[in-house]
N, C-alpha and C positions, 0 to 999 in steps of 0.2 A: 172602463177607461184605464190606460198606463201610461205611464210617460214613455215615448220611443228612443227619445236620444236627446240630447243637450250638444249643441254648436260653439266652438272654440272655434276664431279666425286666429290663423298661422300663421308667418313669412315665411316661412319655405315648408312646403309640403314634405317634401322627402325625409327632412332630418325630423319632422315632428310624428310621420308616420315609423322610423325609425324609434324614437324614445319610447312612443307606445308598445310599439311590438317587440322589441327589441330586449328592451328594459322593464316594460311594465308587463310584458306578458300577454295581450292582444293580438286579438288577430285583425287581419288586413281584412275587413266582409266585401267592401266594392270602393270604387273610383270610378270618378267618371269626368270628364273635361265638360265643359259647356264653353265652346270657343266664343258665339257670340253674343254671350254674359260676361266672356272672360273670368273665366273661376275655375274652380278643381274642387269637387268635396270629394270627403273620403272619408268611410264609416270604418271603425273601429271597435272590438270591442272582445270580451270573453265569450262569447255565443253569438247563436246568431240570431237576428234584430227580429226574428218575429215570434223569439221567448225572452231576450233579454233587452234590456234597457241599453245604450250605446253612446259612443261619442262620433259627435259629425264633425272631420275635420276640413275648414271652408277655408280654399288657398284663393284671393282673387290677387289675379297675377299683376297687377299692376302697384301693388300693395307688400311693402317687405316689413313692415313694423306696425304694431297697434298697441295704445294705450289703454290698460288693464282698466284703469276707474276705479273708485273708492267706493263702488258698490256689491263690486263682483267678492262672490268669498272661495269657496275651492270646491273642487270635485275629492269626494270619500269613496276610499276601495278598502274593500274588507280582507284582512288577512290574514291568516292564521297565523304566526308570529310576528309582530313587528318591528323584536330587534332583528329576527332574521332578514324580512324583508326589507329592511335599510341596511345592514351590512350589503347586500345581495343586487341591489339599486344601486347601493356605490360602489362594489366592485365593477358593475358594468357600465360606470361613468355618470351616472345622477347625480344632483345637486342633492343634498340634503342640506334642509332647511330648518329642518328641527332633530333632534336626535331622538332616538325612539327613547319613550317613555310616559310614567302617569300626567294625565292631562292637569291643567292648572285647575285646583279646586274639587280634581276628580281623584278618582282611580282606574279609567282606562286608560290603558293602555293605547298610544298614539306616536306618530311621528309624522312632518310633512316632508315631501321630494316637493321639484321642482322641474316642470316642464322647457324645452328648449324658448320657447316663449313667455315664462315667467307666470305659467299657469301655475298654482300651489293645488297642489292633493296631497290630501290627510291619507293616511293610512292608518284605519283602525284594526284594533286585535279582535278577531274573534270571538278570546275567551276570554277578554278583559272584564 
């Protein structure tokens, strides 16, 4: 068994497919419309889905905001610097939500961005 992907609902597909690829560095693997569901997914990811683990993004079109929940916590991408990779997220327009550095009570190395929809992802170091 592996996990295949983990699903994030958007309001607008474009600009969230944009932050991914764009900003985070993924790529576009497929889209597809489902008209009479009225939706849009669209996988993302660094590889492709049948080695690597991925993000499914599910646009239903009738839908332009969702409420995160007090349950949900964030998606973690590994990096190999993480003050570079938050310089590098802000130069190309990212929220940053935490400034890179040692975690509370640790010593890895960490920093959070912030999705067009107020998804939070951790970025851990590497070599922390």
């Amino acid at each position: 068994m592996r996990i295949l992907h983990t699903m994030l609902r958007v309001g607008n597909l474009d600009r969230s497919i944009a932050f991914y690829t764009d900003i985070l560095g993924m790529r576009l693997l497929r889209r597809q419309d489902y008209p009479d569901g009225r939706f849009t997914l669209a996988f993302v990811g660094y590889g492709d889905e049948a080695d690597h683990t991925v993000l499914e993004l599910t646009y239903n079109w009738d839908q332009d905001r969702y409420d995160l929940g007090s349950g949900y916590g964030h998606i973690a991408l590994e990096v190999d610097d993480v003050y570079e990779a938050a310089d590098a997220i802000r130069a190309k327009g990212g929220k940053i939500l935490r400034e890179a550095g040692p975690m509370n009570a640790g010593t890895t190395l960490i920093a959070f961005v912030e999705d067009p929809d107020g998804y939070p992802i951790e970025l851990i170091g590497a070599r922390s």
